[in-house]
N, C-alpha and C positions, 0 to 999 in steps of 0.2 A: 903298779899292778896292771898286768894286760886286759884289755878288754876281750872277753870273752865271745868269740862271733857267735851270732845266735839265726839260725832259721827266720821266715817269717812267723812259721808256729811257734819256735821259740820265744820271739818278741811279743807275740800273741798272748803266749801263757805267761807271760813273765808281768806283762799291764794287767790283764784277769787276777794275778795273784792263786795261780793253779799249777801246781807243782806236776812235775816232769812225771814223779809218781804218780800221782791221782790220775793222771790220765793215763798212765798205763796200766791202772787196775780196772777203770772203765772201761778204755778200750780192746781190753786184754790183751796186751799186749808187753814182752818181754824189755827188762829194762835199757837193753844197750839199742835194742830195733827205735824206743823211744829216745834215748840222750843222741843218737845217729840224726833224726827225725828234726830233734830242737835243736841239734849243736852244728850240720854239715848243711851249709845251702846250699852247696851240689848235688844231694844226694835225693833219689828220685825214690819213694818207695813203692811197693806193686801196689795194683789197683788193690787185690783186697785188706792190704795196710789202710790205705787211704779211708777205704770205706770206715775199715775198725775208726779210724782217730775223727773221721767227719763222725760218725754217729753218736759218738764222746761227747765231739764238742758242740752241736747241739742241742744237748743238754744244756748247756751254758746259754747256746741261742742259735734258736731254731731258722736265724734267716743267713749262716755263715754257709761259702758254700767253698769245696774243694779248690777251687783257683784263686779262694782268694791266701791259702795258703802253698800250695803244690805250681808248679810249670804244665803244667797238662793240658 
């Protein structure tokens, strides 16, 4: 079975035990901008993405911050 590459936020959600959905119904945000998000480590998304998904994951814990997922 291949191993599936995963983002940092992918890795992230995948130890949290917090699905690719849950945080795109917090976040609001649409589901392929999220499986893009946890599935492409290349893949840069705009600042107001970012804001949406830091402010989600927050919720989970309040001292995570933008770089320690994103290149920014």
């Amino acid at each position: 079975m291949a191993v599936k590459k995963r983002s940092k936020l992918g890795r992230f959600l995948d130890r949290q035990g917090y699905s690719q959905t849950e945080l795109g119904e917090v976040a609001k945000l649409n589901k392929n901008t999220v499986s893009k998000i946890c599935n492409d480590p290349t893949y840069t998304p705009s600042v107001v993405t970012i804001k949406k998904v830091m402010k989600a994951l927050k919720k989970l814990d309040p001292k995570l911050k933008s770089e320690d997922f994103f290149d920014i």
